[in-house]
C-alpha positions in Angstrom: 0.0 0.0 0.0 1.1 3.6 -1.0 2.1 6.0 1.9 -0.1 8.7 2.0 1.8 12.6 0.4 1.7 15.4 3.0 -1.4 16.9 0.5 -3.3 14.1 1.5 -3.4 14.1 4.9 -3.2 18.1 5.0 -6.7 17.7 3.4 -8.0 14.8 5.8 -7.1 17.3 8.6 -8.2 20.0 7.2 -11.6 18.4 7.1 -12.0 16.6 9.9 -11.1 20.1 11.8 -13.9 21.6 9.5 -16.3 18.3 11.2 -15.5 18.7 14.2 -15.7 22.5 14.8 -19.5 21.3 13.3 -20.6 18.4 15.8 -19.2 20.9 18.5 -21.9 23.8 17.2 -24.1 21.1 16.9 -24.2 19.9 20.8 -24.6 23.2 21.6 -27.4 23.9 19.5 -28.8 20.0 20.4 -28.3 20.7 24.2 -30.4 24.1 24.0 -33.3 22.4 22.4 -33.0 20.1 24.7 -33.3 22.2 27.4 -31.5 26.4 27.4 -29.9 25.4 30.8 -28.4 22.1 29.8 -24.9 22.3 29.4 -23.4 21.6 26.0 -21.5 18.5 28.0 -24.0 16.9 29.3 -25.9 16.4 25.9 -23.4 13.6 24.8 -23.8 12.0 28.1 -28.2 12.3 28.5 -27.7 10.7 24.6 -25.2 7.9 26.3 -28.2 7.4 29.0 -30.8 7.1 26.6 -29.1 4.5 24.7 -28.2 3.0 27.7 -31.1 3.1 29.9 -29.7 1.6 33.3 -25.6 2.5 32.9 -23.9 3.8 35.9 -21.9 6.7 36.3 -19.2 4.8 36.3 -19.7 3.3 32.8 -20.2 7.0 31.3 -17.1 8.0 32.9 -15.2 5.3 31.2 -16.9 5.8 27.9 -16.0 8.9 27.1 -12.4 9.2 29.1 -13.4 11.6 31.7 -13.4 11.4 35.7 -16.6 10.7 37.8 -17.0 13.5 39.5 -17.1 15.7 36.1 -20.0 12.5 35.2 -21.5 13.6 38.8 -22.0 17.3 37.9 -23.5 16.9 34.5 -25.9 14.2 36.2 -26.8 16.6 39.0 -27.8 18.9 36.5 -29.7 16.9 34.4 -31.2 15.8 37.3 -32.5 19.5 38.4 -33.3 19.7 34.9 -35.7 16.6 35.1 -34.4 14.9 32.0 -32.2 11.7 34.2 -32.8 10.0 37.7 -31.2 7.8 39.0 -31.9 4.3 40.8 -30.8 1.3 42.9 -29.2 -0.7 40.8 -30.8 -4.2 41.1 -28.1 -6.5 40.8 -26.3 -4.3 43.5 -28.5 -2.2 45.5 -25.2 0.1 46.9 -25.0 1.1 43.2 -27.0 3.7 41.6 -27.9 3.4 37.4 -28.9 6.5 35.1 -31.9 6.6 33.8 -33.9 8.9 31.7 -37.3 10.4 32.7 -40.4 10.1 30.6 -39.9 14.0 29.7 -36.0 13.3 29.1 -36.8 10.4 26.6 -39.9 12.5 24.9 -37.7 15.9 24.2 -34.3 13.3 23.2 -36.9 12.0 20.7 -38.5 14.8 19.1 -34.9 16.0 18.9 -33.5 13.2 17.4 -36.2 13.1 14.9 -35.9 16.4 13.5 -32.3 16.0 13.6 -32.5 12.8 11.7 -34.7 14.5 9.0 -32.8 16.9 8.3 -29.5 14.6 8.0 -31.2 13.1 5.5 -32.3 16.3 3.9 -28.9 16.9 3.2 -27.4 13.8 2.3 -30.4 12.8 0.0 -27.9 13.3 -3.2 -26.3 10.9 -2.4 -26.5 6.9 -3.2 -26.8 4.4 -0.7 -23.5 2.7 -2.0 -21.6 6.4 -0.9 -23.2 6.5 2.6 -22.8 3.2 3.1 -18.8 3.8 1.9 -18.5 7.0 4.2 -19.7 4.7 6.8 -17.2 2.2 6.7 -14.1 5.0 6.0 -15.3 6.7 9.1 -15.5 3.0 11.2 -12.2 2.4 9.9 -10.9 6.0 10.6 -12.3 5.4 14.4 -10.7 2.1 14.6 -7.1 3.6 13.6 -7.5 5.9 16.4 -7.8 3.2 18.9 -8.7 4.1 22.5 -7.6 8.2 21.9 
């Protein structure tokens, strides 16, 4: 396989700067419809929740690389917020598990459908055979990374 020229991977970080100064308006945007006093951090980590209806803190902390008691304060707020609460954890009972209210999981929803509209609004040019490519480049990307 060829090494990739100086142009080349110029370019890749020229765009993936150009993504990620996006996603990063994005959460802030997402975590304002979400609610105007949720902090931009704790909308990665009420999604986490959602998906993972039942995680402990611990879990989120190790899943995105930060400590617990940063975990703790974005919880705390989400809690005063009343998107999360949390619960004995039934297979320990001196554990606590996140969960989402009924009013976190309704406004995650309604977001994530207007969101997912217009993704596909904008990617509706192209074929299912380029998504499905950008896919896999991106999986790969992520997998070269490793644990970063």
């Amino acid at each position: 396989m060829e090494a990739p020229t100086h142009e080349a991977l110029n370019a890749v970080e020229r765009e993936l700067g150009v993504l990620i100064h996006r996603v990063r308006r994005r959460t802030v945007e997402n975590a304002r419809a979400i609610d105007p006093e949720l902090p931009s951090a704790a909308y990665p980590i009420l999604r986490f929740v959602y998906d993972h209806d039942g995680v402990r803190a611990s879990q989120v902390a190790e899943h995105f690389g930060i400590d617990k008691g940063a975990v703790s304060r974005q919880v705390a707020q989400m809690e005063r917020l009343g998107l999360v609460e949390r619960s004995s954890d039934p297979a320990d009972r001196r554990a606590q598990t996140l969960l989402v209210t009924a009013e976190g999981r309704r406004r995650v929803a309604e977001l994530r459908a207007a969101r997912r509209s217009a993704f596909a609004g904008k990617l509706a040019a192209w074929t299912a055979d380029e998504l499905a490519d950008l896919a896999e480049q991106l999986h790969r990307y992520n997998e070269s990374l490793g644990g970063e």
